[in-house]
N, CA, C and O atoms as a GROMACS GRO file, in nm:
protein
  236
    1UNK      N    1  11.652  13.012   8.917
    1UNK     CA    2  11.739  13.028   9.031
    1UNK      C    3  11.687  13.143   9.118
    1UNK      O    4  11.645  13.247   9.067
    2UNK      N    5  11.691  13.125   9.233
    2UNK     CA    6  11.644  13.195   9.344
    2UNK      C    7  11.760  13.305   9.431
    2UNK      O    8  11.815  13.258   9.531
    3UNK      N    9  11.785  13.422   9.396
    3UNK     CA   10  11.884  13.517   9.492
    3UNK      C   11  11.802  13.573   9.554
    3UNK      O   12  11.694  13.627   9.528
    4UNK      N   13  11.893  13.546   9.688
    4UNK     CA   14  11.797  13.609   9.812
    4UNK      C   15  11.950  13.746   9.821
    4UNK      O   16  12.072  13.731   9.810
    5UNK      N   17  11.878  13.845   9.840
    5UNK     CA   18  11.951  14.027   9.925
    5UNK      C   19  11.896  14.088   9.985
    5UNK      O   20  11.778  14.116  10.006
    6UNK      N   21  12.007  14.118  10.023
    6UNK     CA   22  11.991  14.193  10.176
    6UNK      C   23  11.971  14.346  10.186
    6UNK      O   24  11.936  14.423  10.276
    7UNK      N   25  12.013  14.359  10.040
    7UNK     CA   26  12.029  14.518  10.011
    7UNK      C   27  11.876  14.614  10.041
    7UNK      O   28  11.758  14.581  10.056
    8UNK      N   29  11.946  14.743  10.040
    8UNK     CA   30  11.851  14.820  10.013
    8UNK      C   31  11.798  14.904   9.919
    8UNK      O   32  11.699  14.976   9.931
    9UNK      N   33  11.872  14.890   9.822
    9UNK     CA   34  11.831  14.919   9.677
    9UNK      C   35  11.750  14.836   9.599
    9UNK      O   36  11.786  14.747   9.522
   10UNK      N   37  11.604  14.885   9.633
   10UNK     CA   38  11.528  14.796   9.544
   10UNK      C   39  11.457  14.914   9.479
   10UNK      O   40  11.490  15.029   9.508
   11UNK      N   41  11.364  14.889   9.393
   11UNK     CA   42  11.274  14.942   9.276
   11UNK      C   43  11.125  14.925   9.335
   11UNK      O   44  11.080  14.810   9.337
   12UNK      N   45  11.065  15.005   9.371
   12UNK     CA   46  10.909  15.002   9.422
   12UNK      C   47  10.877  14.972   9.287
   12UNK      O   48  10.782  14.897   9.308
   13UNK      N   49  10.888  14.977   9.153
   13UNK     CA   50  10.741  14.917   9.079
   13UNK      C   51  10.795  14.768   9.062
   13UNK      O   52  10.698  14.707   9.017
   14UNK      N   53  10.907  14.676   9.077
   14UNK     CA   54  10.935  14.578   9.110
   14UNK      C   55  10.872  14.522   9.230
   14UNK      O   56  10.804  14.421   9.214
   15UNK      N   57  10.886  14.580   9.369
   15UNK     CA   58  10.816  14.544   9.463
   15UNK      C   59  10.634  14.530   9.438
   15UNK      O   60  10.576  14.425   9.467
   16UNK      N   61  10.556  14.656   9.380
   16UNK     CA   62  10.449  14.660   9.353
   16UNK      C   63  10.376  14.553   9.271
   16UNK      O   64  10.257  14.522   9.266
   17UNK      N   65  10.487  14.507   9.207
   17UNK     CA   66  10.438  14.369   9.143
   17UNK      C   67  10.371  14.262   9.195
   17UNK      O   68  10.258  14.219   9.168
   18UNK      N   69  10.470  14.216   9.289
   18UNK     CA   70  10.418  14.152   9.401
   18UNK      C   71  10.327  14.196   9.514
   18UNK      O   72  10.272  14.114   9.588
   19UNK      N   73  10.315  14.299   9.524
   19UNK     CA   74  10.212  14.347   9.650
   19UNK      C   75  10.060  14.355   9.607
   19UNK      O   76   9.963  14.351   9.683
   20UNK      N   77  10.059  14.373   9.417
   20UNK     CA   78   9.931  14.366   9.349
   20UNK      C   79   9.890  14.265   9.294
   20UNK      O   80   9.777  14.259   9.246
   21UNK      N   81   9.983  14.160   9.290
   21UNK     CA   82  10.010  14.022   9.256
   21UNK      C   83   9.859  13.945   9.373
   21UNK      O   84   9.750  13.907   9.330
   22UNK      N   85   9.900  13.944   9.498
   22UNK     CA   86   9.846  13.926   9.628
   22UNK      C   87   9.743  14.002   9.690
   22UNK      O   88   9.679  13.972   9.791
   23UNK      N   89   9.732  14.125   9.603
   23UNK     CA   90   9.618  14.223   9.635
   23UNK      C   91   9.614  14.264   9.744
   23UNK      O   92   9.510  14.261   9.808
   24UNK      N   93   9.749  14.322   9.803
   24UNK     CA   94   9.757  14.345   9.899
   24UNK      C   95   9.747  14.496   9.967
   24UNK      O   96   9.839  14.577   9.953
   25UNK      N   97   9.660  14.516  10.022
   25UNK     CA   98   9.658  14.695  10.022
   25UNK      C   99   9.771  14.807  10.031
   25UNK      O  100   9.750  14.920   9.986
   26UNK      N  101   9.860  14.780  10.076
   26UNK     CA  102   9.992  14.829  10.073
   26UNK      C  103  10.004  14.860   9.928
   26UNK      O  104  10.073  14.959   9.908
   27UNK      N  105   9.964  14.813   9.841
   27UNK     CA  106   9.986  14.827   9.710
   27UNK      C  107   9.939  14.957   9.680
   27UNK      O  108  10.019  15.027   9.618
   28UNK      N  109   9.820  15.012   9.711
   28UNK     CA  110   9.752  15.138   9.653
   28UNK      C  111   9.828  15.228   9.755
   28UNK      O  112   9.748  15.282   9.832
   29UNK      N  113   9.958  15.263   9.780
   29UNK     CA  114  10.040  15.330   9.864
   29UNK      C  115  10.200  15.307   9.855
   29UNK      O  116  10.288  15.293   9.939
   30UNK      N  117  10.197  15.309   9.738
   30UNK     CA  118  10.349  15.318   9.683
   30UNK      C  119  10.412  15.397   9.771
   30UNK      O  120  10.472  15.346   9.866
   31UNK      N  121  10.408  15.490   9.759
   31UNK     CA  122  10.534  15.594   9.910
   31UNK      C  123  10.546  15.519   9.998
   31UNK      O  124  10.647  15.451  10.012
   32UNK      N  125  10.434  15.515  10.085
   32UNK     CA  126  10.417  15.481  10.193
   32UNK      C  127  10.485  15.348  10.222
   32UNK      O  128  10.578  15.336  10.303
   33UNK      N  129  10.425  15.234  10.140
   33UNK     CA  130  10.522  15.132  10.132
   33UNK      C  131  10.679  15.157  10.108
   33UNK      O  132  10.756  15.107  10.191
   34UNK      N  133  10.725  15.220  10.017
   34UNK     CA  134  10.876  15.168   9.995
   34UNK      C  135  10.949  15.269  10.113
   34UNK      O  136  11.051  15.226  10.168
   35UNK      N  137  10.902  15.386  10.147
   35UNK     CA  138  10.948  15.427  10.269
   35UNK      C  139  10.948  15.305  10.401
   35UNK      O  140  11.053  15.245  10.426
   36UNK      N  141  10.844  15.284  10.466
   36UNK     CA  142  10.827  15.157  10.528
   36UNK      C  143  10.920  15.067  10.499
   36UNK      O  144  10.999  15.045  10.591
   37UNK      N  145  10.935  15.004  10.396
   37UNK     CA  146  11.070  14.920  10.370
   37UNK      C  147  11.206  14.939  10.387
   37UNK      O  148  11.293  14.869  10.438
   38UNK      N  149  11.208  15.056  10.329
   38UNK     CA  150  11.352  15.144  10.345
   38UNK      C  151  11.421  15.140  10.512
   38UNK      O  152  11.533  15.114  10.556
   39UNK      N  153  11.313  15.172  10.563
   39UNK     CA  154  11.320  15.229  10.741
   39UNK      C  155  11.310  15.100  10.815
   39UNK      O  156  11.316  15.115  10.937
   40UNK      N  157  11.295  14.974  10.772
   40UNK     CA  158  11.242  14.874  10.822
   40UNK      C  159  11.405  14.850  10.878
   40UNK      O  160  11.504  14.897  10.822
   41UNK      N  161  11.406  14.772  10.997
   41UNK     CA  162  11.580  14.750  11.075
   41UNK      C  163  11.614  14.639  10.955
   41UNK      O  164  11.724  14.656  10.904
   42UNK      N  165  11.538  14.530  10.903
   42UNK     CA  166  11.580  14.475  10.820
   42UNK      C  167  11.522  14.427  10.730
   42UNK      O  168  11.406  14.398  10.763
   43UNK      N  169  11.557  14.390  10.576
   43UNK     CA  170  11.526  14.395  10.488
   43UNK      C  171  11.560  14.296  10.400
   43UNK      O  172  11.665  14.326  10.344
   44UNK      N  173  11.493  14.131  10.341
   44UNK     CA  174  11.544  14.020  10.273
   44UNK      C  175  11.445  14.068  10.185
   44UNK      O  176  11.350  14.140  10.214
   45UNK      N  177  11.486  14.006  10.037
   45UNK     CA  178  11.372  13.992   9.944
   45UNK      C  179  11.499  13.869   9.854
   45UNK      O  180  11.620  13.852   9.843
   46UNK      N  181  11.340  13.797   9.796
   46UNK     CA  182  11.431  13.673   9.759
   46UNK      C  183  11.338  13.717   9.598
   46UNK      O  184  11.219  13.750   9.603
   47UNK      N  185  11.413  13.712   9.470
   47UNK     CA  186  11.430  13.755   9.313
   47UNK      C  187  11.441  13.585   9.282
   47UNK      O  188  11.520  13.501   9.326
   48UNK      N  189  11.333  13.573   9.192
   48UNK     CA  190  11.384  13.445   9.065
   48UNK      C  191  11.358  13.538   8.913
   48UNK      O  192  11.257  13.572   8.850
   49UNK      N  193  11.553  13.561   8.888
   49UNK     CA  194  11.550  13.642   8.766
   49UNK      C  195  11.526  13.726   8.845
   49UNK      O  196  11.559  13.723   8.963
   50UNK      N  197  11.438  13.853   8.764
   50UNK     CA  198  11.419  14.020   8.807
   50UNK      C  199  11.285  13.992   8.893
   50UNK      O  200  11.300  14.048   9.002
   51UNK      N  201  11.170  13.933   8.888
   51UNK     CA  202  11.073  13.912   8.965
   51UNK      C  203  11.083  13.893   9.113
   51UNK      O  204  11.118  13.783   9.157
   52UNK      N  205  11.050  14.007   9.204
   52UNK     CA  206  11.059  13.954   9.345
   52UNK      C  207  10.928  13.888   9.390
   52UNK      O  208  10.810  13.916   9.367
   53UNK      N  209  10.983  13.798   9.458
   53UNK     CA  210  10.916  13.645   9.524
   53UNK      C  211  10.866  13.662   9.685
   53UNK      O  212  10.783  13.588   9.737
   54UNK      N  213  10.912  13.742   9.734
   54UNK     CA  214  10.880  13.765   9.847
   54UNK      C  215  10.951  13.849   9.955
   54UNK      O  216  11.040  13.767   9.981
   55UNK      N  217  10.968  13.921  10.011
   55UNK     CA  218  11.034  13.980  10.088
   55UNK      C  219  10.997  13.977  10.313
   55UNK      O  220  10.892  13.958  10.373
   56UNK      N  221  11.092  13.996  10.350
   56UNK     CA  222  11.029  14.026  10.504
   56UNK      C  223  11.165  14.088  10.564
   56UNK      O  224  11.283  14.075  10.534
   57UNK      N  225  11.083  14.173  10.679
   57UNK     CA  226  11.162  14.323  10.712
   57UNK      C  227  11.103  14.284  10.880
   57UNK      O  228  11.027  14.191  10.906
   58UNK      N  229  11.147  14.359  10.956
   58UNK     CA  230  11.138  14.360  11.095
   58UNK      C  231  11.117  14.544  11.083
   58UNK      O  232  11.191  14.621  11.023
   59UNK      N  233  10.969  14.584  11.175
   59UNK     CA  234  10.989  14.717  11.210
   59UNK      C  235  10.969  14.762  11.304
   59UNK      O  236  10.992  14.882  11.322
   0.00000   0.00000   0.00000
């Protein structure tokens, strides 16, 4: 099952999962990223179980 939130309480080594998952450079910049997210006007990330699946933010 797939929950999508809106919240802003997420876990950067949850997020990092996925960002190293994809090899995505954002990854070697933990701060930097979850600040960025935090500050972003908005913020979805869609979880199957505890694993996040994807997220997108407007900044």
């Amino acid at each position: 099952m797939i929950t999508i939130s809106e919240t802003r309480e997420i876990n950067i080594e949850d997020i990092l999962v996925l960002y190293k998952a994809n090899e995505w450079s954002s990854a070697s910049k933990p701060n930097e990223l979850y600040n960025g997210l935090l500050n972003s006007e908005t913020l979805v990330t869609a979880w199957e179980e505890k694993t996040c699946r994807t997220w997108e933010c407007d900044f």
